[in-house]
N, C-alpha and C positions, 0 to 999 in steps of 0.2 A: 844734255842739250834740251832747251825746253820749247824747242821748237823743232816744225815737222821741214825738210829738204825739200818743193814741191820742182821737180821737173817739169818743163812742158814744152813745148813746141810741135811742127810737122811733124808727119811719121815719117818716119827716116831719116831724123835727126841724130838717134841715140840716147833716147831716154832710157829705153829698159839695157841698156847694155852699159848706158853708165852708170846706172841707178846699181846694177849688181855689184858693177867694179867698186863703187863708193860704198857702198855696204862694205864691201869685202875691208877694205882699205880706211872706213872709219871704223869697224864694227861695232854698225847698228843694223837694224831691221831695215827691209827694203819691203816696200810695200809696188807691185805694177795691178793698176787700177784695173785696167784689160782683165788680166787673168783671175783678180778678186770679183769681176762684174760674172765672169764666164763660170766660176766654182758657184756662186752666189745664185746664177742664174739656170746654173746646170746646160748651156751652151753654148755655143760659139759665139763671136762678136756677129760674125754671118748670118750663122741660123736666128739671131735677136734682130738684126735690121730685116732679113728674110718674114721673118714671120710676124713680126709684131712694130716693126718699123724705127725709126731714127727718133721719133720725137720719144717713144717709151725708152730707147736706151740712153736718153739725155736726160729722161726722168729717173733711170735707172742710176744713172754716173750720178748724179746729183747726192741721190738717195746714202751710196758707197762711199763718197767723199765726207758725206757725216759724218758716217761710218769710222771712215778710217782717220778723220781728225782727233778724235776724242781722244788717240794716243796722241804723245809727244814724242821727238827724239827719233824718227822715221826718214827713209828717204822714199816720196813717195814718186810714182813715175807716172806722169796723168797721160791719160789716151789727149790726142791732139785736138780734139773740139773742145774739150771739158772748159776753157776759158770763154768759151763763145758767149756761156749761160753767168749772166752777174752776179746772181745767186751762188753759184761756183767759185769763182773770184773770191766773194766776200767769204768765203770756208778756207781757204786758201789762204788770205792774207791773214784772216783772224789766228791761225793756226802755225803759218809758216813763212819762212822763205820762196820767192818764186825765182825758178833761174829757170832763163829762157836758152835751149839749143837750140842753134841754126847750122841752118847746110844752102847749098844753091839747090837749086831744080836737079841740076845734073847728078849732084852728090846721091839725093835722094831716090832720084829712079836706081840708079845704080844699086842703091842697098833694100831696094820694094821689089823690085823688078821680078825677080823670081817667085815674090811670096801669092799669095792668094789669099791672106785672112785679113785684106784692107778693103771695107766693103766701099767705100767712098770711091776708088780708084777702080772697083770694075767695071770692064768696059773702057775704062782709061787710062790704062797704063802708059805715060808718053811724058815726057819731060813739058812739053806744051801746057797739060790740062794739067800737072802737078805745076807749073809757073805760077798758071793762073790761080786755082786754088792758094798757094802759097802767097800770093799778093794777096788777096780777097783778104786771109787771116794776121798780116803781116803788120797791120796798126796796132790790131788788138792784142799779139802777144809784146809788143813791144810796151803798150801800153798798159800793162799787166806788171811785167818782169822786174822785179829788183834787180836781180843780176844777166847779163847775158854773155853767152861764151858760143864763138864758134867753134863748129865739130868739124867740120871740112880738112880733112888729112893730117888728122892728129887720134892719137893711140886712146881709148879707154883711159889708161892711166895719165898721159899729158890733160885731157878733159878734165879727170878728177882732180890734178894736181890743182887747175886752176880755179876750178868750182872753189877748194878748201882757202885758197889764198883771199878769191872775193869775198866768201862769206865772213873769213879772218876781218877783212878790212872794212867789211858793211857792221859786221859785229861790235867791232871799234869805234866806229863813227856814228854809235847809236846810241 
């Protein structure tokens, strides 16, 4: 494959869980931006907006997305702003495929709800302020995406089935 899988949308969509399944199920490399920024960084997504703020970890996502374009044949799983910056995009597109996951508001509190390493959402956790957020971001993944697949009560592996079919069919028609 000579190109990279980019996942992307909300958090709590299902990127790093399909990103794994899809590894598993194409066997290739899975790359989650998150956890390569957090090794890279030596800490949390938290303690990096904590301590050093949101515009360094969007210079930092930036930076890791070089990074990790320079392989091919990846699936990679972007943190849910990483499209906001066009700079990003343009590493994205040049590199890879982008499929966009979607869920409602509801979907997603439901699979956040418990966590704590979503710095954007503390202090708001509520289907309400993830609405709005999710609208705010909602042109611009659309307007991003080559492919887009909803996740809303379907298994990991129905997600990946259908990822492999669109990219089948975009592959085709290219």
């Amino acid at each position: 494959m000579n190109y990279n899988i980019m996942l992307i949308g909300f958090m709590g969509t299902g990127k790093t869980t399909v990103s794994r399944e899809l590894s598993k199920s194409m066997n290739i490399k899975e790359v989650d931006m998150d956890s390569y920024i957090v090794k890279r960084e030596g800490m949390s997504i938290n303690d990096i907006f904590d301590n050093k703020g949101e515009e360094y970890f969007r210079n930092v996502e930036t930076e890791c997305l070089k990074e990790i374009q320079k392989e091919k044949g990846r699936i990679v799983s972007c943190g849910g702003g990483a499209v906001l910056k066009d700079e990003n995009v343009k590493y994205m597109k040049d590199g890879g495929v982008i499929v966009l996951l979607t869920a409602t508001p509801e979907t997603v509190y439901n699979r956040v709800k418990n966590g704590k390493e979503r710095p954007i959402l503390n202090g708001h956790m509520n289907v309400e302020y993830i609405s709005e957020l999710m609208e705010k971001r909602k042109q611009r993944y659309l307007d991003v995406a080559d492919i887009k697949i909803v996740t809303d009560g379907k298994t990991p592996v129905n997600i990946c089935n259908e990822i492999v079919q669109s990219l089948d069919k975009l592959v085709k028609n290219s």
